[in-house]
C-alpha positions as CSV (number, residue, x, y, z in Angstrom):
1,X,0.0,0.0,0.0
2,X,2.9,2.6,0.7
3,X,4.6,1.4,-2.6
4,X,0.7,2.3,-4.7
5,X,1.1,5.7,-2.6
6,X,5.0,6.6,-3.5
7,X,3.8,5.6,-7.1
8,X,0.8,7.9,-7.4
9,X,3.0,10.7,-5.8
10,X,6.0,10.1,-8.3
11,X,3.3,10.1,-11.4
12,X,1.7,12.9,-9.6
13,X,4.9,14.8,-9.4
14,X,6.3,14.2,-13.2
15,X,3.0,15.0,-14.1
16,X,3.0,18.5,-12.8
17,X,6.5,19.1,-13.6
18,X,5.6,18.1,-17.4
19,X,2.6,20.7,-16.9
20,X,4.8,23.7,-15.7
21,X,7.3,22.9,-19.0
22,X,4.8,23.1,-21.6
23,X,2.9,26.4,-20.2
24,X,6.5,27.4,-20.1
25,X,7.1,27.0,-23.7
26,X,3.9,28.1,-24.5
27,X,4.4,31.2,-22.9
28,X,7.9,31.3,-24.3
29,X,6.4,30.7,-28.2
30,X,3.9,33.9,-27.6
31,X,6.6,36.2,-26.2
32,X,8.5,35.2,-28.9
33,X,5.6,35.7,-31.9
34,X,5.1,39.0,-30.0
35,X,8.8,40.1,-30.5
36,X,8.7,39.4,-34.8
37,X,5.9,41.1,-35.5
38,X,6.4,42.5,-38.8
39,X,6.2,46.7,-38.7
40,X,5.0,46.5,-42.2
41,X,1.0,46.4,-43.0
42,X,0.7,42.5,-43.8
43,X,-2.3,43.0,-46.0
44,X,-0.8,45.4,-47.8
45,X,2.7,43.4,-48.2
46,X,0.4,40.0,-49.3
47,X,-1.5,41.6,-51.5
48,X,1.6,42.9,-53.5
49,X,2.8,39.4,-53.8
50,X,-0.1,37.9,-55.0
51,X,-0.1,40.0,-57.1
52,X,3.7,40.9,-58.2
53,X,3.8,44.3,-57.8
54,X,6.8,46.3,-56.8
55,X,6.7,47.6,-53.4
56,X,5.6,50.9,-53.5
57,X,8.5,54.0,-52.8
């Protein structure tokens, strides 16, 4: 019965560890997709390559 209750706690423990690391790099992937934004107007850049147009000076 102690062994059934050191298991539990062991999976109960990876398990919340394994949690904490993938909010982790969740967070980490949308700080990171904040950061490269583009500063351009993206409907205005794919709309010129659909289409093949020069960028406009």
């Amino acid at each position: 019965m102690e062994a059934d209750a050191a298991l539990i706690a062991a999976i109960v423990d990876v398990t919340a560890q394994a949690t904490t690391f993938t909010l982790l790099l969740i967070q980490n992937s949308i700080l990171s997709d904040q950061k490269q934004q583009p500063q351009a107007n993206p409907t205005y850049d794919t709309f010129h390559d659909i289409i093949k147009l020069p960028p406009a000076s």
